[in-house]
C-alpha positions as CSV (number, residue, x, y, z in Angstrom):
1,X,99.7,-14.6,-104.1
2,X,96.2,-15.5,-103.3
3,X,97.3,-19.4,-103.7
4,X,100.1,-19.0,-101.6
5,X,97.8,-17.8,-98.4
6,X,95.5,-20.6,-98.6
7,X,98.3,-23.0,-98.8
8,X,99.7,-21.4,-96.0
9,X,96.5,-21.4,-93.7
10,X,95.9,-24.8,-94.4
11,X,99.5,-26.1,-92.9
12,X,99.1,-23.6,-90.1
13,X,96.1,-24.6,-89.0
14,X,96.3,-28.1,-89.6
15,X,100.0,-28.1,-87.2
16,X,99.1,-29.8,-84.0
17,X,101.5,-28.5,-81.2
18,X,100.6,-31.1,-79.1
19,X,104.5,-32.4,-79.5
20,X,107.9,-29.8,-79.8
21,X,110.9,-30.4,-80.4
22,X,113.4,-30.0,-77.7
23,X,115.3,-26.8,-79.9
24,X,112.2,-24.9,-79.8
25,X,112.7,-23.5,-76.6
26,X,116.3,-22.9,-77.2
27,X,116.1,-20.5,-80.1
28,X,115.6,-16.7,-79.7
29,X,113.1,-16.2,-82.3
30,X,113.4,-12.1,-82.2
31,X,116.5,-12.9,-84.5
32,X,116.0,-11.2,-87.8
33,X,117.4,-14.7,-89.7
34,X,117.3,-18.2,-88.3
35,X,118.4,-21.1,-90.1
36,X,117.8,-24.5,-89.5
37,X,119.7,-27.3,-90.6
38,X,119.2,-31.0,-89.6
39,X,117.9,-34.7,-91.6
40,X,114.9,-34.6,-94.1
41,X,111.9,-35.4,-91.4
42,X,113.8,-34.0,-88.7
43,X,110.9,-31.9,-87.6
44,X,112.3,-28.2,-89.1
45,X,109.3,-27.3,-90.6
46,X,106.7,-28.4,-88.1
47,X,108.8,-26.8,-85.5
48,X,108.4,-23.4,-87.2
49,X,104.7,-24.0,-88.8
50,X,103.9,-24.9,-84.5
51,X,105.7,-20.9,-83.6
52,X,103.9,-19.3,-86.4
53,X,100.8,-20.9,-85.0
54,X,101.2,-19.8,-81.3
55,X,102.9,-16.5,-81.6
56,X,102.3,-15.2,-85.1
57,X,99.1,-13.0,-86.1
58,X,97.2,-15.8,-88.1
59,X,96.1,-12.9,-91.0
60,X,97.8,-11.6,-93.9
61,X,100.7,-10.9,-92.2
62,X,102.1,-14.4,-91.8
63,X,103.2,-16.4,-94.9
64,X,104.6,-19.8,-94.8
65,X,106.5,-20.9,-98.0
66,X,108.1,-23.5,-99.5
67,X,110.8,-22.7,-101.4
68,X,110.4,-25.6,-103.4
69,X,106.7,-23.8,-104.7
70,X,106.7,-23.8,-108.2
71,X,106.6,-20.0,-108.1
72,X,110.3,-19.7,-107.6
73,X,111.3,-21.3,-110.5
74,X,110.8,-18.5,-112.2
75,X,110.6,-15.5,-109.4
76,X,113.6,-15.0,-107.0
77,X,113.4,-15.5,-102.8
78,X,114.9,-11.8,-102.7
79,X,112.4,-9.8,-104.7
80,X,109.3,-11.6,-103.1
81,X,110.6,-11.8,-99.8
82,X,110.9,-7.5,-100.3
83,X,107.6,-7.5,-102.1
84,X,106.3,-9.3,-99.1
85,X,107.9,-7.5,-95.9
86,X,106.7,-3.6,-97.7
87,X,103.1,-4.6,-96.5
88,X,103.5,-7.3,-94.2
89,X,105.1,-8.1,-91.2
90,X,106.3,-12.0,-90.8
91,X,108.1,-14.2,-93.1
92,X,108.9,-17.8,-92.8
93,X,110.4,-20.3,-95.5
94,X,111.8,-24.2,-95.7
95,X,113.6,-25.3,-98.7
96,X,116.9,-27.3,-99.3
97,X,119.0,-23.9,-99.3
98,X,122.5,-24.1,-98.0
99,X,124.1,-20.9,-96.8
100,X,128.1,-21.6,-96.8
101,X,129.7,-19.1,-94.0
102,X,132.9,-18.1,-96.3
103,X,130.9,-16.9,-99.6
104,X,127.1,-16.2,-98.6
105,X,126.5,-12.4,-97.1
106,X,123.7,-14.5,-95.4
107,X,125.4,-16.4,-93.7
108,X,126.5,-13.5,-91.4
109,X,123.8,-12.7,-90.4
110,X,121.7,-16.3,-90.0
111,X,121.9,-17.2,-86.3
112,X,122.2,-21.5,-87.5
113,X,120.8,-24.2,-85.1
114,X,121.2,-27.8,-85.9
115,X,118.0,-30.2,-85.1
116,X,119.0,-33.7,-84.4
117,X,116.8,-36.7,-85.3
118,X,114.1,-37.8,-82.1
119,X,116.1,-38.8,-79.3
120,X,114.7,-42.3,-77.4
121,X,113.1,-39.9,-74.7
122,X,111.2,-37.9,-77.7
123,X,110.6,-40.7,-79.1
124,X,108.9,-42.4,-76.3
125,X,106.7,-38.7,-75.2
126,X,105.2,-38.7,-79.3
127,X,104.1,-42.4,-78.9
128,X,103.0,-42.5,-75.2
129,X,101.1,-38.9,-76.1
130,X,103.5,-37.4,-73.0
């Protein structure tokens, strides 16, 4: 667990915020599940790496994970996540999960947002430093 922490510190403090994403400010982030869908290098995970940063206590009780850690090969999301949330308080993670509204419990509960690729406008604010 130790491993994961350091991992995690390193990407959060490493995130500039310099640059957001326009669906930042539209998502209510008191919801108890938020997915995010969009492209591969749409920005998903810096977009949530940039809240953690500015709103999240920077301690022991924020964890960023990738689902694609090596620990879940063997370990499920569910029993760590519960592990996790009985002493901490935040939980964030990015994979390539896919929650399908008709069969996934999940899914009614996951408030979903869809992040397009940069639009010519963000495009032109990231490479003028606007």
């Amino acid at each position: 667990m130790e491993n994961l922490y350091q991992k995690s510190y390193l990407k959060l403090h490493r995130i500039s915020t310099q640059f957001k994403r326009y669906l930042a400010d539209f998502i209510d982030w008191n919801n108890r599940l938020i997915g995010i869908e969009g492209a591969r290098g749409a920005g998903k995970t810096t977009m949530v790496l940039q809240y953690a940063k500015e709103n999240l206590p920077l301690n022991n009780q924020t964890l960023y994970v990738s689902l694609d850690e090596l620990l879940f090969t063997e370990n499920k999301l569910v029993d760590f996540t519960e592990q996790f949330v009985m002493h901490k308080d935040s939980f964030s993670g990015s994979s390539l999960m896919h929650l399908n509204p008709a069969k996934d419990d999940l899914s009614r509960q996951t408030v979903m947002h869809k992040l397009s690729g940069l639009s010519f406008r963000e495009y032109l604010n990231i490479s003028h430093g606007t």
